[in-house]
MIDO-173952 format. One line per 5 residues: for each residue x, y, z of N, C-alpha, C. Coordinates in pm, 1 decimal. Atoms other than C-alpha are relative to their C-alpha. Layout:
BEGIN
X,Y,Z,X,Y,Z,X,Y,Z | ...
//
This chain:
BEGIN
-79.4,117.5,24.2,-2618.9,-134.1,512.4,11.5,-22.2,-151.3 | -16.7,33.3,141.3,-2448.2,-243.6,201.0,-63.2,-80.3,-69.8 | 66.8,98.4,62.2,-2629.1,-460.3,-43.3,155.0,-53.2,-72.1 | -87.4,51.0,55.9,-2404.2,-738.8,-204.3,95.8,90.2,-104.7 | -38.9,-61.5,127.8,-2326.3,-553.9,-535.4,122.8,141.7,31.5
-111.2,-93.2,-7.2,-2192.1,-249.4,-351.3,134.0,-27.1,47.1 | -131.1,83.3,-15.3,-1956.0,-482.9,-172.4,106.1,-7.7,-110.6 | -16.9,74.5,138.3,-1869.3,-586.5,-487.6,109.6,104.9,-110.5 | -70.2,-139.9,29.9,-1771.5,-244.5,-610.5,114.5,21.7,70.8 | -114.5,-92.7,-132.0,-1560.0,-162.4,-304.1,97.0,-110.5,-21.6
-126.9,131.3,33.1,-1364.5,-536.3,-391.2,81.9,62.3,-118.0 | -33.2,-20.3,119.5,-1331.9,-439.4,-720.9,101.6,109.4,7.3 | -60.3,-86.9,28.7,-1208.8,-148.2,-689.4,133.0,34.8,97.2 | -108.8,63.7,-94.7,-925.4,-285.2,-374.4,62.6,-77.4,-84.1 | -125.1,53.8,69.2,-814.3,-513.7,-642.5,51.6,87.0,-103.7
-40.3,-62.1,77.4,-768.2,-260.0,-905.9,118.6,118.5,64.5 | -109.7,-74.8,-51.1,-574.2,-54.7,-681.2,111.9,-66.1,42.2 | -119.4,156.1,-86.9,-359.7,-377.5,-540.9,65.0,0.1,-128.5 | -44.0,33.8,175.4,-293.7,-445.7,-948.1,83.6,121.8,-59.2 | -85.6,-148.1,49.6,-207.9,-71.1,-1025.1,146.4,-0.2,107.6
-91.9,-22.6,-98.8,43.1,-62.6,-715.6,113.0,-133.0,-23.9 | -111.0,133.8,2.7,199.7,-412.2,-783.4,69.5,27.6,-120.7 | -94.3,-16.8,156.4,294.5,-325.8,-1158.4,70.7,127.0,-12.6 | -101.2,-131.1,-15.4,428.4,14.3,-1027.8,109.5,-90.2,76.0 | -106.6,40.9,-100.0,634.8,-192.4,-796.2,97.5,-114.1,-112.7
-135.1,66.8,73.1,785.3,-430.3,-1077.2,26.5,71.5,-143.8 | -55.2,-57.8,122.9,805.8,-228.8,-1360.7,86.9,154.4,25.0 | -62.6,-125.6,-29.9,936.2,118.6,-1212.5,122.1,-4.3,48.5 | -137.5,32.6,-10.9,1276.2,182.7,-1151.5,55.8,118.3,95.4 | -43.1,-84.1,-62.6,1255.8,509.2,-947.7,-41.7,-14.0,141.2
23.0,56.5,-159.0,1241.9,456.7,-540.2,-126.4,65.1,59.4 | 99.1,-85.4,-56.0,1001.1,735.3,-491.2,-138.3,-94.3,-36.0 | 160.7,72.4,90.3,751.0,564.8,-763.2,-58.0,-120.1,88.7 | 64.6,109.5,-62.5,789.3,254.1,-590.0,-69.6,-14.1,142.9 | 47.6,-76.9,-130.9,729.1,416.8,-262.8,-183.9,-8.8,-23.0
177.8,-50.8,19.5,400.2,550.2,-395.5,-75.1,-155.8,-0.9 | 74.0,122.5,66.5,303.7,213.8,-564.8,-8.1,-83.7,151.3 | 20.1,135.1,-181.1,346.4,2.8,-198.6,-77.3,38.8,55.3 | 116.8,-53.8,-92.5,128.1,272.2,-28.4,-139.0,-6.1,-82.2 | 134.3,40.5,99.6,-131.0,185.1,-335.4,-51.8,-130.2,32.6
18.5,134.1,-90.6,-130.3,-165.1,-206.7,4.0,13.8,139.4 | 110.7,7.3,-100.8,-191.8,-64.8,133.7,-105.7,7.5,12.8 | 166.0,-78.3,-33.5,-460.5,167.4,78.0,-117.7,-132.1,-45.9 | 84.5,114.7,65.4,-614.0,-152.2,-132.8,-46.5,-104.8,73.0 | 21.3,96.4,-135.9,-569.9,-378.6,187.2,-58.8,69.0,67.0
79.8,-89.7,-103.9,-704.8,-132.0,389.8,-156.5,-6.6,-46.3 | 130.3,-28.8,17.6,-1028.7,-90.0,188.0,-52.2,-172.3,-5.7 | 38.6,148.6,18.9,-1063.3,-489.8,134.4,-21.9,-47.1,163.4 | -33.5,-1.5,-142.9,-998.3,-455.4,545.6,-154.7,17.8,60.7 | 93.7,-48.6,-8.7,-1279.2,-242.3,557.1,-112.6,-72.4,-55.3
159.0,90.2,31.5,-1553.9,-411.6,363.7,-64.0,-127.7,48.7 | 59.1,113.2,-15.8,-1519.0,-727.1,486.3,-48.5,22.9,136.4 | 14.5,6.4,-74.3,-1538.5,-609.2,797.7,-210.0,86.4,5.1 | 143.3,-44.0,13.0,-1904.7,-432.5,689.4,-101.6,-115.4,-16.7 | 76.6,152.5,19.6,-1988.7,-765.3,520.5,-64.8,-79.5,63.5
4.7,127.8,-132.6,-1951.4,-974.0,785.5,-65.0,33.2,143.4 | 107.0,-85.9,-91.9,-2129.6,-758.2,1007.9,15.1,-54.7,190.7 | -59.5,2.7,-83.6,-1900.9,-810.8,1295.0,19.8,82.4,112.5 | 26.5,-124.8,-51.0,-1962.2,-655.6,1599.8,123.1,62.3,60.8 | -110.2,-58.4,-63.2,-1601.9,-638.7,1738.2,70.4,86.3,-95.5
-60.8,-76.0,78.6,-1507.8,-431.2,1417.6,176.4,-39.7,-46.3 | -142.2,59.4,29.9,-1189.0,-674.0,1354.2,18.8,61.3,-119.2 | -67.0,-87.6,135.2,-1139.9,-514.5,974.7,15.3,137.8,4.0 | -54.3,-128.6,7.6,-1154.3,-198.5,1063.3,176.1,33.8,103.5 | -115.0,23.2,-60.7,-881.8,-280.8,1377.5,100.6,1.8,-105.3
-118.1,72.6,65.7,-688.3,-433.4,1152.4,22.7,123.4,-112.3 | 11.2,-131.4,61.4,-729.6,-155.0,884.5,88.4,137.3,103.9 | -49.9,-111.3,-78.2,-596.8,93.2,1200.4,153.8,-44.9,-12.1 | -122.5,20.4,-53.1,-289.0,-98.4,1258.9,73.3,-11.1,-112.8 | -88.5,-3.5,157.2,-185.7,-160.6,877.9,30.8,176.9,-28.2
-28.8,-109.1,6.1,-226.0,229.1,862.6,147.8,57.7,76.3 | -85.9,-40.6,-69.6,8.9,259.7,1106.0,147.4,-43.1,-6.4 | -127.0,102.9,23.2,245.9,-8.8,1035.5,68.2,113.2,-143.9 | -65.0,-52.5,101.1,251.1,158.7,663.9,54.9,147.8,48.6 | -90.7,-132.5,-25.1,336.4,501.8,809.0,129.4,13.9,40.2
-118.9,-9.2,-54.9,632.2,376.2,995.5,104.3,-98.1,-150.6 | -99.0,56.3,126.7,726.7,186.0,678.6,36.8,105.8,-70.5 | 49.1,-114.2,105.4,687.9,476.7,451.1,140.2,126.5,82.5 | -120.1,-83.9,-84.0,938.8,649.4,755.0,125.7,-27.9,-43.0 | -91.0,43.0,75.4,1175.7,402.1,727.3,56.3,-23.0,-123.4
-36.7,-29.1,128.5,1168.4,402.8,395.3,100.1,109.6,-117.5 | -6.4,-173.1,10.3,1198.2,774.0,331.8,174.4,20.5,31.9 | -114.8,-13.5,-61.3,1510.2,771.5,528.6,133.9,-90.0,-90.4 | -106.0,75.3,66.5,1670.9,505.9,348.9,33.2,34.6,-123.0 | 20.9,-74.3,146.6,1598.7,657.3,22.3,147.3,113.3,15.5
-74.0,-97.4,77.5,1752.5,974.6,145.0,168.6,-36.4,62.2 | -169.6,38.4,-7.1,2082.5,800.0,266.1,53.2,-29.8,-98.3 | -33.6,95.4,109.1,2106.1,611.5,-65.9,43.2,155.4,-88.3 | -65.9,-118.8,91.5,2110.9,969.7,-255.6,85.6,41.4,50.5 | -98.6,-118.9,-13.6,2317.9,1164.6,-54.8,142.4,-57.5,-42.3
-138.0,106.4,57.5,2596.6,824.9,-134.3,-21.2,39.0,-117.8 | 19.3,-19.9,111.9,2476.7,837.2,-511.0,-41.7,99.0,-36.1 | 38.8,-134.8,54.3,2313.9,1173.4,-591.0,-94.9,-65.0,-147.4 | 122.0,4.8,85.2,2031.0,985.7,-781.9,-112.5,-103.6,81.6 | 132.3,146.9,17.2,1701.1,783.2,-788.1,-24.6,-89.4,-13.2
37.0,87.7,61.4,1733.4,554.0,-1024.8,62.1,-118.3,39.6 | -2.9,82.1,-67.0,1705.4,240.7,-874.3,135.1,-128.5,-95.6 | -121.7,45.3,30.7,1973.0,61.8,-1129.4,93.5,41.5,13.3 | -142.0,0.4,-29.4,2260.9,261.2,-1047.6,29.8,-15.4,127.3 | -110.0,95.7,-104.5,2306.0,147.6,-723.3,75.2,-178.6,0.2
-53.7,152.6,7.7,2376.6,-215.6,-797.2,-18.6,-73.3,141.3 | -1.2,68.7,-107.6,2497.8,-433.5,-536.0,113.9,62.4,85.7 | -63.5,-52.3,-118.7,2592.1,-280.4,-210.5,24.1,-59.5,114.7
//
């Protein structure tokens, strides 16, 4: 079992990945990047999913549940996503998230 501190670590290091993924998501301008950066903020929910659910020393394992179904949710996002991306190029024949404008 974890002692506080390692908790502590495993937070830390869920918000530093939440923080890295959010400033890919407003400062980047390419769809893929931002792609990446959203699945950086899952994985960050996922592990914050996970600890508390160690923390709290819960026997029905609700954070890890919940951890299963965000995995899953993000995969079908990450689908839909993917797809939309590659409709948007094959119209434009780029990436970069300013030349599409308003469609």
């Amino acid at each position: 079992m974890l002692n506080n501190i390692g908790i502590y670590h495993y937070l830390v290091l869920g918000l530093i990945l939440f923080l890295t993924g959010l400033c890919g998501v407003v400062i980047s301008k390419n769809i893929i990047k931002i792609l990446i950066s959203i699945e950086f903020m899952l994985t960050a929910v996922n592990i914050n999913f996970t600890t508390f659910g160690l923390y709290c020393k819960n026997l029905a394992f609700d954070g890890y549940i919940f951890a299963l179904f965000y995995i899953a949710a993000g995969a079908v996002e990450l689908a839909i996503a993917l797809y939309i991306f590659y409709a948007m190029y094959r119209e434009k024949q780029t990436s970069n998230i300013e030349d599409y404008g308003d469609v």
